[in-house]
C-alpha positions, 0 to 999 in steps of 0.5 A: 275470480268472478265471484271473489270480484263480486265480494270485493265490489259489495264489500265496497259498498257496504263500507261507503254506506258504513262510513258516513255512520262511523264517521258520524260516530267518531265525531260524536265520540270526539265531541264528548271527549272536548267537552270532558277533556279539553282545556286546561284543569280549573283548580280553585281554592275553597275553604269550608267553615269547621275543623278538619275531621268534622260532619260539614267538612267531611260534607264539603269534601264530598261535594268537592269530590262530586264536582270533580266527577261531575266535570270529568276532572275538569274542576278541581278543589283544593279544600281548607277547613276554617281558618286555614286560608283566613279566619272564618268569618272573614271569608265573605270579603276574602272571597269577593276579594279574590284571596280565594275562589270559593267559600262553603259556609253558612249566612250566619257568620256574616251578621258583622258585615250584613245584619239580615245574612242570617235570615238565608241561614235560619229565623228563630221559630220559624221554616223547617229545612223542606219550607226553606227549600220551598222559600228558596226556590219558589218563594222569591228566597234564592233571588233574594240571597243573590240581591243581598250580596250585591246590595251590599257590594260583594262580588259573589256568585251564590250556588245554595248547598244542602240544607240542615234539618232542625238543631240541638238548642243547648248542651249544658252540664245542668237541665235548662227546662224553664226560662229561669233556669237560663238566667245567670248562665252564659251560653254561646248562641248564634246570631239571631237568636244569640240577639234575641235572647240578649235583648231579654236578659240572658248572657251570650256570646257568639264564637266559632266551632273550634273555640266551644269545647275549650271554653266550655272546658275552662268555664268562660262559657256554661252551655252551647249550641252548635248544630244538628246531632251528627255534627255535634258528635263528631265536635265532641261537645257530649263529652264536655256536658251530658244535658241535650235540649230539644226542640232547637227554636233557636234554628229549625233549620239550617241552609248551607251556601256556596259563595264564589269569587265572580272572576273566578266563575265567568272565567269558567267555560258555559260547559263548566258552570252548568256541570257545576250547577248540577254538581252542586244540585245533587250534592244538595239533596244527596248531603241532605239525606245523608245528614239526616241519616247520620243524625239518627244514629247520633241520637242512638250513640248518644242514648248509649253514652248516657246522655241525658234529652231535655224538652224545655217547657212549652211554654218557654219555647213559646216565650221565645219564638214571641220574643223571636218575632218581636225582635224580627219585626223591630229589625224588620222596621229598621232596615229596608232590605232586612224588611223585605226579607223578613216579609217575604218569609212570612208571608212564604209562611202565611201560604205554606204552612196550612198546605203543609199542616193540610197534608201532614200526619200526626206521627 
């Protein structure tokens, strides 16, 4: 009996000492599953800029699906392609209006309600898609693409998404090598560069994706340009014109952006923006990579399928990113803050280019 005492009093102990850790344990363990799980499911409603069954669609759901981890299932979208809750380029003002919480997209939609919006999605002959990033986040861009929506009277929280590596310039049913050749077609460009060549005699109009294909087909247009080559595959413009032309001067880069209703994010948690900042952050990166390795093997199917790659003249590319910054600089002398966006990219370039150059092969 002595000795089943003695066991019951150093088990005693050892529980007294053992608690305070289990205790500490289970708080611990119950704290993170507040911060998981408590509260009630945010859901918001987020509309991308392309058909259902498209690259950037299909990259919108994956940074839904993202968020939703991220957040432990906390935040959840409801995902529309374009046009499903508005038209596409009504987006910005539906947003800030509160129709909807989110928009996924690209500044260039917004070129009829702010003449520099373009600018933070690419300028013509200028930053590949890693100097943008490198404009964006230390360049003084990010703040900018911020001061542009409130200068402008938006009520939108700006979240930057993945970054697009250089375009297609033009798919055509003929090869478009000189500037002579472009004369008398009418081509669907995007603004600004749709501007540029405008102003230098070309015929051009701006449509969104899903109205390419039919007009082209129709004949109300002769040649476009949409995207990256993995996009471009799967809005199916190869099988409409067989003639692929490089290098894309009109956008060497892309950058996608997350633009959201300002309620709708204060009305989030401190817990919940910072997930979806993070969110947002690895889709960033993880998008990115996975849309350049999904261009590399467009490029493959389209070699398969026949199609036939142009390089436009050198000269003609150098004409246009002439014409490019002429334009820049006049639009630039205009219009204050298109001004000094457009100062701040070049002097961005001024300092980047020769480090990068510096410390790049000749591949």
């Amino acid at each position: 009996m002595r000795k089943i005492g003695i066991v019951v009093v150093v088990l005693g102990v050892a529980l007294c000492v053992a608690m305070p850790a289990l205790a500490q344990q289970l708080d611990l363990k119950k704290g993170v599953q507040a911060a998981l799980g408590a509260g009630e499911v945010v859901k918001w409603k987020v509309q991308g800029f392309t058909p259902a069954g498209t690259l950037y669609h299909e990259t919108l759901q994956r940074l839904a699906e993202e968020v939703k981890t991220v957040t432990g299932g906390r935040l959840v979208w409801e995902v529309f392609q374009a046009g499903a809750l508005v038209p596409p380029f009504e987006g910005l003002k539906a947003v800030s209006d509160g129709v909807y919480d989110a928009n996924f997209g690209y500044t260039g939609q917004w070129i009829g309600k702010i003449p520099v919006a373009p600018l933070f999605t690419a300028a013509p002959g200028g930053m590949n898609a890693f100097d943008m990033q490198m404009w964006l986040e230390h360049g003084g861009g990010k703040e900018l693409h911020q001061e542009m929506y409130d200068k402008y009277g938006y009520n939108l929280k700006l979240l930057l998404c993945a970054p697009i590596s250089m375009e297609i310039f033009m798919w055509s049913k003929k090869p478009l090598r000189k500037i002579e050749d472009w004369k008398g077609i009418k081509l669907r460009m995007m603004p600004v560069m749709g501007d540029i060549l405008a102003a230098n005699g070309l015929s051009v109009v701006f449509m969104p994706a899903g109205e390419i294909i039919p007009n082209l087909q129709r004949g109300v247009i002769d040649a476009a340009e949409y995207s990256i080559p993995a996009f471009d595959k799967t809005l199916g413009l190869w099988e409409t014109a067989k003639y692929l032309h490089l290098p894309g001067v009109h956008q060497p880069a892309s950058q996608l952006e997350l633009i959201i209703n300002k309620k709708s994010y204060e009305a989030l948690p401190a817990d919940l923006k910072v997930l979806l900042d993070a969110a947002v952050w690895k889709s960033r990166l993880r998008e990115w990579l996975w849309m350049e390795s999904e261009n590399v093997k467009a490029m493959d199917f389209y070699k398969e399928k026949g199609i036939e790659i142009v390089q436009v003249d050198p000269e003609t590319i150098k004409t246009m990113m002439k014409w490019a910054n002429d334009y820049l600089d006049a639009m630039g002398a205009k219009d204050e803050f298109y001004g000094k966006v457009w100062k701040s990219q070049k002097a961005w370039g001024e300092k980047w280019y020769p480090y990068a150059k510096m410390f790049s092969l000749p591949h």
